[in-house]
C-alpha positions in Angstrom: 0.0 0.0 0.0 1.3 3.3 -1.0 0.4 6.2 1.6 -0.7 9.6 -0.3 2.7 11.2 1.4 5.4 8.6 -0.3 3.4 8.6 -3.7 3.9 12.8 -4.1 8.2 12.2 -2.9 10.2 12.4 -6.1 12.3 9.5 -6.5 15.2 9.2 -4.7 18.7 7.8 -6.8 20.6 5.6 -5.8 23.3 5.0 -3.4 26.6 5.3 -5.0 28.6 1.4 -5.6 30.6 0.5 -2.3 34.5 0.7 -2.6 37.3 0.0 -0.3 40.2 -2.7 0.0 37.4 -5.3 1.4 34.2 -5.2 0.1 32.3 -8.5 -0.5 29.2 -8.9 -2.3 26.7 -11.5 -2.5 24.0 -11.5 -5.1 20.5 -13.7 -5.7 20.2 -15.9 -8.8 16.5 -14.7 -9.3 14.8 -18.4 -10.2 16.8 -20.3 -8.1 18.0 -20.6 -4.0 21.2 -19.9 -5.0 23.7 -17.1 -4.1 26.8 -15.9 -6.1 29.5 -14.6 -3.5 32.4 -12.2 -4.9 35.4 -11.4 -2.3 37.2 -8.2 -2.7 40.1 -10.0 -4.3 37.5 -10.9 -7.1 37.3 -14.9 -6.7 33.9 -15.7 -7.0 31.5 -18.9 -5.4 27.6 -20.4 -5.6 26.5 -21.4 -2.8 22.7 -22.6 -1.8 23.6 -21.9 2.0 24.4 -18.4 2.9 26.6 -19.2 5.9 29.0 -21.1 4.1 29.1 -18.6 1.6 29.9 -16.1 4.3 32.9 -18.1 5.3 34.1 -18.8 2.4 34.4 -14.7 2.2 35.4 -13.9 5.2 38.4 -16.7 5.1 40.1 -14.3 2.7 43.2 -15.3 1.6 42.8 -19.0 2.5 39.7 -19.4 0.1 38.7 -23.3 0.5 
């Protein structure tokens, strides 16, 4: 339900991309239960269980 107050704001833009020397990401595969992980260093995993993918980030340099 859209109140009458948030349907007269103009649209806001978005947030400008995160950067740093250790930002992770971890994106939905619409269609599926899956989640693509990318570490800062740019190595990349799928994973259907988001705390394993989290480790798998966070164990940065030792990827497993």
């Amino acid at each position: 339900m859209i109140s009458a107050a948030s349907a007269t704001e103009p649209a806001r833009e978005m947030a400008p991309a995160v950067t740093g020397t250790s930002v992770y990401r971890v994106d939905w595969l619409p269609g599926t239960d899956r989640l693509l992980g990318t570490c800062h260093c740019g190595a990349v995993i799928v994973a259907d269980d988001p705390v394993r993918l989290w480790e798998w980030l966070l164990s940065h340099p030792d990827h497993r």
